[in-house]
N, C-alpha and C positions, 0 to 999 in steps of 0.2 A: 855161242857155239862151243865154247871150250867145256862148256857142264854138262856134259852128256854121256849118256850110260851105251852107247850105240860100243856092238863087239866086247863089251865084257861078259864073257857068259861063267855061268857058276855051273862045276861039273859034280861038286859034292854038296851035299846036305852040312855039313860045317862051313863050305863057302859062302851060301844061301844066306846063314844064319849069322855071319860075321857082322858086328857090331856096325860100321861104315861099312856096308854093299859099294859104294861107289868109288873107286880108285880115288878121284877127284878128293872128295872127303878125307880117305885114308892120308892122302898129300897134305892136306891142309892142315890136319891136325899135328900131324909129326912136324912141319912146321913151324907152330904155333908154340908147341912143345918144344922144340929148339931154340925159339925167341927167348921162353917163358924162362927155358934154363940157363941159359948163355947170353943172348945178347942184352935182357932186360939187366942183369947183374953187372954188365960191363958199362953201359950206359946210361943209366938212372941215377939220379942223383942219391947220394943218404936221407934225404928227408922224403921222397916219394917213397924211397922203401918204405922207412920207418910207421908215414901218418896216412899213407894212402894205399896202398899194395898189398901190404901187411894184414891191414884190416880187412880189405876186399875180399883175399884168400879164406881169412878163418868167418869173417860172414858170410863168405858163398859157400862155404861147408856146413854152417848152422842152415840157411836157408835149404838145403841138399835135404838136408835131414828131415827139415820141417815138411817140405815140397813131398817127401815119399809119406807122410801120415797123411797130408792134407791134401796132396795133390791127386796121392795115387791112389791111398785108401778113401779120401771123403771124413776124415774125422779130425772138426775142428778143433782147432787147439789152441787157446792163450796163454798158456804154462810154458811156453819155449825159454825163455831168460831166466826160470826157476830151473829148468835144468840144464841150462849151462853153468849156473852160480853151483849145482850138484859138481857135475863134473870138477871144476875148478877148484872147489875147498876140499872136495874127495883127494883129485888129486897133489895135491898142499900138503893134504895128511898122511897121505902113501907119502910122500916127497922128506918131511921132516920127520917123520915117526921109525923108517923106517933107514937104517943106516946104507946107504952104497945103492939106494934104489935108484936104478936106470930110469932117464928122464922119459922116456917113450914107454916104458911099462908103469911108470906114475899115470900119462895120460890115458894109458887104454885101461886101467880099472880104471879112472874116474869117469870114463866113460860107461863101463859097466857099473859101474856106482848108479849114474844116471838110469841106463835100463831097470835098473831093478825100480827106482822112486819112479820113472816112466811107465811100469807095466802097474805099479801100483794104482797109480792115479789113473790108468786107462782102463782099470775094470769098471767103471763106472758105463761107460763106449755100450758094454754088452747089455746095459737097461737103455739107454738115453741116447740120444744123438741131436747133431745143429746147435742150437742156442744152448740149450739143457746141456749139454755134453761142454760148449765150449766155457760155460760159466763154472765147470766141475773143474775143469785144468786151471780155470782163473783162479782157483782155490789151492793150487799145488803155489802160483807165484805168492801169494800172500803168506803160503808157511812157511816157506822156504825163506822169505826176508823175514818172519819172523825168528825163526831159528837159527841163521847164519848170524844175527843183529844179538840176540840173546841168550846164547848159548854159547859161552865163549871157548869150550874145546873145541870146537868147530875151525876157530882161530889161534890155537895153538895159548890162551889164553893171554890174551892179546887185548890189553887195557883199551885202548882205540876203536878197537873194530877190525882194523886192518890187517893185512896178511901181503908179506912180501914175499919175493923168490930171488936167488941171486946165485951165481956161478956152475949157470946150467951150461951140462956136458953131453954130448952124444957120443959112445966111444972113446972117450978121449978130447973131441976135439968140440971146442969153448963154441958154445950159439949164446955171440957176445954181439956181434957187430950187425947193423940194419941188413946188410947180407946175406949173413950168415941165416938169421932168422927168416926172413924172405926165401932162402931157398928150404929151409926145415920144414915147412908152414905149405910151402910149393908141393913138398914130394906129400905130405899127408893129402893132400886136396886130389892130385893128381890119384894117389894109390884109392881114396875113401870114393872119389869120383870113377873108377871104373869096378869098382865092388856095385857101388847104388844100382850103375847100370846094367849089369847083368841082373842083379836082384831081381830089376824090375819088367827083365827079358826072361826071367825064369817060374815054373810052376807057382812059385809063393807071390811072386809079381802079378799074375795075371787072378789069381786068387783075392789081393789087391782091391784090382779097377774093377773084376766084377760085384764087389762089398760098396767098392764107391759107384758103382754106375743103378743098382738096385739088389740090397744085402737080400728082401726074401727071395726071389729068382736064383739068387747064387746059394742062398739056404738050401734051394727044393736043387740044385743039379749036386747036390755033396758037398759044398765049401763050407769049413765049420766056421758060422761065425768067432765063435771064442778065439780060435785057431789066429784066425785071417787079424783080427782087429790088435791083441793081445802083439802077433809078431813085430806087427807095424810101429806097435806106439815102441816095441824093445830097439826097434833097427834105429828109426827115427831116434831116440831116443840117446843113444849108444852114439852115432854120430853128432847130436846136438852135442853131449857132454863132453866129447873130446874137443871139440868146436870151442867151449865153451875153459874148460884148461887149457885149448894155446892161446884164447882171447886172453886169459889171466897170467901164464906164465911167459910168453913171448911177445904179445903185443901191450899188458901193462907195468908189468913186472910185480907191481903193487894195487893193490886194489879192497875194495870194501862191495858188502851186498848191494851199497847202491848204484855197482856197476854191471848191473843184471837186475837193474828194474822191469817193471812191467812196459816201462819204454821200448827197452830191447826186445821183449816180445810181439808188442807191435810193430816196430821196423822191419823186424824176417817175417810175419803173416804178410808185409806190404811187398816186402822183395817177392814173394812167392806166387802173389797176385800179379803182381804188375809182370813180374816173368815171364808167368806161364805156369797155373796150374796142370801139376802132372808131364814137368818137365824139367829134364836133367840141365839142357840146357839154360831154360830161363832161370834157376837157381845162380846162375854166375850173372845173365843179364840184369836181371832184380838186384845183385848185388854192385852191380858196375851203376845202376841208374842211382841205387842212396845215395852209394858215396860220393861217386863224380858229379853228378848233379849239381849238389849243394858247393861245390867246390866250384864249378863253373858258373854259378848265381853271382857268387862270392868276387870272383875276376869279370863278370862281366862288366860292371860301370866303368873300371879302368880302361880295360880294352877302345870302351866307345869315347873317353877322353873324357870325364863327367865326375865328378869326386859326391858321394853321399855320407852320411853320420850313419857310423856302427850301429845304433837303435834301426834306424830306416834300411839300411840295409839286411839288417837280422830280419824285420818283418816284413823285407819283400820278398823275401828268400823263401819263408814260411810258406805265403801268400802262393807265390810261382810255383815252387815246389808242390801244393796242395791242387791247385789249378791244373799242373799236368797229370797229377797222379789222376786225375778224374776225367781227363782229355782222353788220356792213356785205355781209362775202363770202359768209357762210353765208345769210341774210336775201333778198340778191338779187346773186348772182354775177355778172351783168351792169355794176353801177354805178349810181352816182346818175342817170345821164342816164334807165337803164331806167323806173326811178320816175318822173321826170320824162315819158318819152314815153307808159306808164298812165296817169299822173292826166291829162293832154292827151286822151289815148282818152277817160277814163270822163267828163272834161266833153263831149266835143265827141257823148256819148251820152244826157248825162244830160238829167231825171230817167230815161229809160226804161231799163228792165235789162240791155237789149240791143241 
């Protein structure tokens, strides 16, 4: 009874078109946003920020990014972790090369770094698509780890490999402490997060899902394919790489190419599925199901009173984790957001049947 649209009327064409139509929603979110700024930072321990929050946030901004090429455009992609590893040593190099550069204009060209090696590898998109297309991006992660691995300007020349970051400032003031980073990490997701969604509520949006629902149909009404595909893989792209600079300078501090394997880009194609292709939302759900999942495998035996060996544990986890991801696909092939936007149906219906 409480979810219902009953007496809200919209008297303007900007009201119509507001992002949350539903009071209800609009509540809910400024809520959530008020937990997410204030009471989660007062309350949470240091190590949830640090090894679980932290990460959540800048993986459900990669997954954001990835979710608009693949969810909304239709154009598969395995290259996602070659272009955060872009972003990341791009912005490394803006960072050390360049004296008194502000931390947040490091990350947004290493994100435009990303777009440009993005729109490269997605000229491919205008011959090819599906498998062909997604084996063409598979080829963006194999150069990318070869040339971060052996090209060592890349790494400031850097005998190891490795590239570290250290006494990052935003105005002034130190993003030192699990906190502090937590909330830095908060306002990009929060800002990058309602950019996606107008994008994808605007002309270039809906240019989009008619490419991903059938490109020649949207060929013959005027959609330029070049146009449509080209934008997709830059926007995508652009938010992967900044994604992919706070994973290296706020969640590792220190890092090597093999922190943007071809692992990482199967983990965000798996958030994006399990989410909810072609949704803003399931981008965060996908990213809440990785991480907390395996974390919650992990404390299960304890819970039930039951002690197992770290080997048997690791592969029941595996195991479980792989069993639901596929419970998940067959159960509701859509994503967790589809569940999400039912239950939203059957309250804002309920009690009546229909």
């Amino acid at each position: 009874m409480f979810y219902r649209e009953n007496g809200q009327f919209k008297s303007s064409y900007r009201a119509d078109q507001q992002i949350f139509p539903i009071a209800q929603d609009r509540i809910a979110i400024l809520v959530l946003l008020l937990a997410a700024f204030v009471a989660v930072p007062l309350g949470v321990s240091d190590y949830w920020m640090r090894a679980i929050l932290t990460p959540f946030l800048i993986l459900s901004l990669a997954a954001l990014g990835l979710n608009i090429l693949v969810g909304y455009c239709g154009q598969i992609s395995l290259g996602t972790g070659a272009f955060m590893a872009v972003g990341a040593y791009a912005a490394y190099n803006f960072q050390v090369r360049i004296d008194g550069m502000p931390l947040i204009a490091s990350l947004l060209l290493g994100g435009l770094c990303a777009t440009v090696i993005g729109v490269l590898f997605g000229i491919p998109s205008l011959r090819i698509k599906g498998l062909y297309l997604a084996v063409a991006t598979l080829a963006a992660q194999f150069f990318t780890d070869w040339a971060f691995l052996r090209i060592q300007w890349f790494t400031n020349n850097s005998s190891s490999g490795s590239v570290s970051v250290a006494g990052l400032n935003v105005f002034g003031v130190p993003i030192e402490s699990p906190v502090q980073k937590y909330l830095f990490c908060l306002v990009f997701v929060v800002v990058f997060a309602l950019l996606a969604k107008n994008l994808v509520r605007s002309a270039i949006g809906r240019e989009w899902m008619a490419m991903r629902d059938m490109d020649v149909a949207a060929a013959v009404i005027g959609i330029r394919p070049v146009y449509a595909k080209l934008t997709a893989f830059a926007v995508s792209s652009f938010i992967v790489g900044v994604a992919g600079a706070l994973w290296g300078f706020i969640h590792l501090g220190a890092w090597e190419p093999a922190a943007f394997s071809i692992d990482r880009s199967f983990q965000l194609l798996f958030m994006v599925i399990i989410g909810g292709l072609g949704s803003i939302m399931g981008s965060f759900f996908g990213a809440a199901f990785i991480v907390l999942l395996p974390l919650f495998l992990n404390q299960l035996p304890g819970w039930l009173g039951f002690s197992i060996s770290t080997a048997l544990a690791s592969h029941l986890e595996t195991m479980i984790f792989g069993a639901l991801i596929v419970f998940f696909l067959i159960v509701e092939p859509h994503g967790l957001a589809r569940l999400w936007s039912t239950a939203k149906e059957k309250l804002r219906l309920w009690p009546f049947p229909h």
